[in-house]
C-alpha positions as a printed Julia matrix, in Angstrom:
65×3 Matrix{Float64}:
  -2.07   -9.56  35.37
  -1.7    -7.22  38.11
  -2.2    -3.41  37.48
  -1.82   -1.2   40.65
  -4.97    1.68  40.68
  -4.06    3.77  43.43
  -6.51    6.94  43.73
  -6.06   10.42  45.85
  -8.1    10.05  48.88
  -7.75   12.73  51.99
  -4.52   13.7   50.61
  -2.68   10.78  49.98
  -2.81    8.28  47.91
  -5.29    4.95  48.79
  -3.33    1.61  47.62
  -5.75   -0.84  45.41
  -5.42   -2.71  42.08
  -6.66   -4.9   39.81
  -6.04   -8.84  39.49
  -7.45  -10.25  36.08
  -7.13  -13.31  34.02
  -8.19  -14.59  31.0
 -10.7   -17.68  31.5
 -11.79  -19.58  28.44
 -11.64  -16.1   26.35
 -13.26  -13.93  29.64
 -11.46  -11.32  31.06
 -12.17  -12.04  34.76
 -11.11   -9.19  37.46
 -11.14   -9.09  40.97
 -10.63   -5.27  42.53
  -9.1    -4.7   45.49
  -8.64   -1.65  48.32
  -6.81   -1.69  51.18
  -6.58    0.7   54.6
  -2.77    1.37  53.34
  -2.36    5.29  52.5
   0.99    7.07  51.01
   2.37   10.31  50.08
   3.56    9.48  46.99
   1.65    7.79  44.07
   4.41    5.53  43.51
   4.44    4.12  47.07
   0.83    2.97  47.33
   1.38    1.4   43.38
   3.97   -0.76  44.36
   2.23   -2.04  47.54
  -0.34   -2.74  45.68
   1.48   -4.67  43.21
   2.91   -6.76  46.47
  -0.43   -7.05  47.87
  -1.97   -8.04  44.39
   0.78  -11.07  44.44
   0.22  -11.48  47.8
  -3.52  -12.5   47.24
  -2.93  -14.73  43.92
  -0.63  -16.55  46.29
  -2.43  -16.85  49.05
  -6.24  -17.35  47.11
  -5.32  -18.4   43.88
  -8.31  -19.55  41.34
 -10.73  -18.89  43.87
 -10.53  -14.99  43.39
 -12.52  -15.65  40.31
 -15.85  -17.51  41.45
């Protein structure tokens, strides 16, 4: 699961989220914030959805450990 959490920072709005998944009955959760800023809440929450798929495909299980 992938839930964007973008917060108001200086104005704009900071891009992060949340990656979690289930491991035998363990919600596990990796956070994540990145340098990307937008006007509009909606902009940063959909990067962050991209950049939460972006590190499942690019880390996979190993976000986890």
């Amino acid at each position: 699961l992938i839930r964007a959490t973008p917060y108001k920072a200086e104005g704009q709005f900071q891009t992060c989220g949340i990656v979690s998944k289930e491991v035998d009955g363990v919600v596990k959760e990796h956070r994540f914030v990145r340098a990307d800023r937008f006007a509009s809440q909606a902009d940063a929450a959909d990067i962050a959805i991209k950049k939460g798929k972006q590190i499942v495909d690019e880390q996979g299980e190993r976000i986890f450990r």
